[in-house]
C-alpha positions in Angstrom: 107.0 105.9 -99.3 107.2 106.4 -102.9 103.5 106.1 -104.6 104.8 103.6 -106.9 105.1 101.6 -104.2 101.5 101.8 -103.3 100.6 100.8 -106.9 102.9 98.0 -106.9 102.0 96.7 -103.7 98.2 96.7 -105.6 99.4 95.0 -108.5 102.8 92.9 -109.8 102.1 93.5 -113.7 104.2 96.5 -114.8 101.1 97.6 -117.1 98.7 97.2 -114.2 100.7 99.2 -111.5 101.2 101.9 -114.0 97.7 102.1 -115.0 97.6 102.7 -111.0 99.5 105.6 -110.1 97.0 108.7 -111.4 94.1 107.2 -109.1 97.3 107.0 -106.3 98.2 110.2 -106.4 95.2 111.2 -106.8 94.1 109.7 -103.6 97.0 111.2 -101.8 95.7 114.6 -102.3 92.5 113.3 -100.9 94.6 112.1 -97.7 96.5 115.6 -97.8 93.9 117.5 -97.8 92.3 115.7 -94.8 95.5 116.2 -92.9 95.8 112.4 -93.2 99.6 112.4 -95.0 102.2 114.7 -96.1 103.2 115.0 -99.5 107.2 116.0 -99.6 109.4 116.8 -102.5 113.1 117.1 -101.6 112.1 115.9 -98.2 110.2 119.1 -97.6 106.4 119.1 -97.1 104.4 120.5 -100.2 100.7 121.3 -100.9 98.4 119.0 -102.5 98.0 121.6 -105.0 101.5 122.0 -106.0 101.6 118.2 -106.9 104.0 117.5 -109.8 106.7 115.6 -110.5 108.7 113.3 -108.0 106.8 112.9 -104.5 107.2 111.1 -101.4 104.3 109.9 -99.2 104.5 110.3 -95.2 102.0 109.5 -92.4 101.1 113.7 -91.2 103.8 115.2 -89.0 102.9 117.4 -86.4 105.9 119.7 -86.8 106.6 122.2 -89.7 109.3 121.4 -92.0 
């Protein structure tokens, strides 16, 4: 899931959803770091500290990638 999606499933005014998406990713490390979600970039799983850019959101895999 892309976090935009998160912030626009919080809110339906553009200006709203935007205002969303530093406390989503924010709480997406939170979630990382507690083993709770993956964060990918290019499909591939990425720290929460290297954070940047364009993300996907996953439910925690098992498996390395």
């Amino acid at each position: 899931i892309c976090p935009s999606e998160v912030a626009r499933a919080m809110e339906c005014d553009e200006a709203k959803w935007r205002a969303l998406m530093k406390p989503v990713r924010a709480a997406a490390v939170v979630l990382a770091d507690a083993g709770r979600i993956d964060i990918l970039r290019k499909g591939k799983r990425i720290a929460p500290s290297e954070l940047k850019g364009v993300i996907r959101l996953r439910l925690a895999a098992n498996e390395d990638d």
